[in-house]
N, C-alpha and C positions, 0 to 999 in steps of 0.2 A: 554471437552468443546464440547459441542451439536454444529452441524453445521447446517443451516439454508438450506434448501434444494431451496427456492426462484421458485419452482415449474419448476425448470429447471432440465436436463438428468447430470449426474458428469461429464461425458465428457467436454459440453458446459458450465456449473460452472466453471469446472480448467481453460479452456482455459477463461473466460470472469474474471476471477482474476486474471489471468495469464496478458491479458492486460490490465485490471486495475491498477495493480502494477507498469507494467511498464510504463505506464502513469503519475501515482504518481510522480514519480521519476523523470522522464523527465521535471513536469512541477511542482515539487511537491506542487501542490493541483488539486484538481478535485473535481468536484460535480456530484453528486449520491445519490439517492434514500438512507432515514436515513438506512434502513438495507441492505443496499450493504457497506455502509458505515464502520457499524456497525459489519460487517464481514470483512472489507478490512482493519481495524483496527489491530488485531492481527497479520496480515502475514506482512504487515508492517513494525514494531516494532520487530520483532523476525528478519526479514533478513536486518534491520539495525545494529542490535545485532550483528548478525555476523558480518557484514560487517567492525565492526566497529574492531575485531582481524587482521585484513587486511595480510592474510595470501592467499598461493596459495587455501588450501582444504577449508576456509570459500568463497573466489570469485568462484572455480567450485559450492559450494551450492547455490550459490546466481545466476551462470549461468543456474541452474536447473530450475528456476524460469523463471529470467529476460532473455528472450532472445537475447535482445541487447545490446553489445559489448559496445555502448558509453552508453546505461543509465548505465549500470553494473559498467563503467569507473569515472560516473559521481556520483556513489552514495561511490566506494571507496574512491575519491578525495576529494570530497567536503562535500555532507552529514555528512556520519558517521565521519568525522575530529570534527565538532561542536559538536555533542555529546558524544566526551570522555568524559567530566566529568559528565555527566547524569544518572540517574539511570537506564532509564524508564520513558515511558510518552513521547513519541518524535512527538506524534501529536494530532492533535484536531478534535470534529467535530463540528460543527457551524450549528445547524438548519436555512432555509432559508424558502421562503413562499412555500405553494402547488405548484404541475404543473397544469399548467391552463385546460388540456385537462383530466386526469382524480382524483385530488388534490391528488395524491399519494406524503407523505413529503419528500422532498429534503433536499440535508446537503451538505454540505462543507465539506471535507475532506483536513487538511494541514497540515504543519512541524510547529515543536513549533522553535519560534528565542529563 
């Protein structure tokens, strides 16, 4: 899977998914530019994956990521609970209007009910 370089150094990529995610989680949804989206998509979905074995070595994975102790708490508890019986597919993105200042497209980012 080709990953989108978004004209940023990897450093500041990990770290700006890095609080995306944890974002998500916290509030899960956020809005973001459709290709941040669009990459924030897969990491998502794979650390609900785990999360959803709710074991010690799947929450250290998931700490690798998330650095926060209550979203970390908050996505073993409550999230990944609603989608045991899921396959896959645990969120959406929702195109919205341009940004006014340069119409770069915006999207929604959120958890499927």
């Amino acid at each position: 899977m080709p990953q989108r370089k978004l004209n940023i150094r990897s450093s500041h990529r990990k770290a700006m998914f890095n609080n995306m995610i944890t974002d998500f989680f916290r509030h899960e949804r956020i809005e973001t530019t459709l290709t941040k989206a669009k990459e924030l998509r897969p990491m998502v979905e794979k650390l609900i994956t785990t999360a959803r074995t709710s074991d010690l070595v799947s929450r250290r994975k998931v700490l690798r990521v998330v650095k926060d102790t209550t979203v970390v708490q908050k996505l073993f508890d409550e999230i990944a609970p609603r989608f045991n019986d899921r396959p896959g597919g645990y969120t959406r993105i929702i195109k919205t209007n341009p940004r006014r200042g340069d119409a770069t497209e915006l999207a929604i980012i959120e958890l499927v009910e």
